[in-house]
C-alpha positions, 0 to 999 in steps of 0.5 A: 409656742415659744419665741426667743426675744433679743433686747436691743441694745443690750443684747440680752435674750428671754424664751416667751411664750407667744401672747405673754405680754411684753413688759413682763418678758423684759423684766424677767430679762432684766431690762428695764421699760419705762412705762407712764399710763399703762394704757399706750397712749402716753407713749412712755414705753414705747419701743420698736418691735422687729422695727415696728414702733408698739406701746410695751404695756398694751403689746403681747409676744407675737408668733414668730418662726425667727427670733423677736428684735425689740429695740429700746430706744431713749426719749430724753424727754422722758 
C-alpha cells in the first residue's frame, strides 16, 4: 500500500509505501531532517506527523486512507 506524504513547509509530495521509514521518504523528497543520535532520544529530528510530535529516525509511514502532513519545524537550538 502506498500513502502521499505532503512535507510541510515546503510543500513538497513523495509516494511511500506504508512501513517505509520516514527519513528515507524525506530524502528521496529532497528534504533535509536533522537527525542526532539515530535512537529518538535526542529529539534532534523530530517533527510533527498529521499534528502528533514523532522522532523521524525511529518513525515508519503510517497506513493511511488521506494524505500524510509532516511538518518541519525548526529548533534554533539546534
Amino acid at each position: 500500500m502506498t500513502v502521499t506524504i505532503r512535507f510541510l513547509p515546503d510543500n513538497k509530495t513523495v509516494q511511500a509505501k506504508v512501513g517505509e521509514p520516514l527519513l528515507e521518504v524525506a530524502r528521496r523528497a529532497g528534504v533535509s531532517i536533522p537527525t542526532g543520535c539515530m535512537m529518538g532520544s535526542c529529539h534532534a529530528c523530530e517533527v510533527e506527523l498529521n499534528d502528533q510530535p514523532v522522532c523521524s529516525c525511529i518513525t515508519a509511514v503510517p497506513p493511511s486512507e488521506t494524505e500524510i502532513q509532516v511538518d518541519l519545524y525548526s529548533d534554533e537550538a539546534w
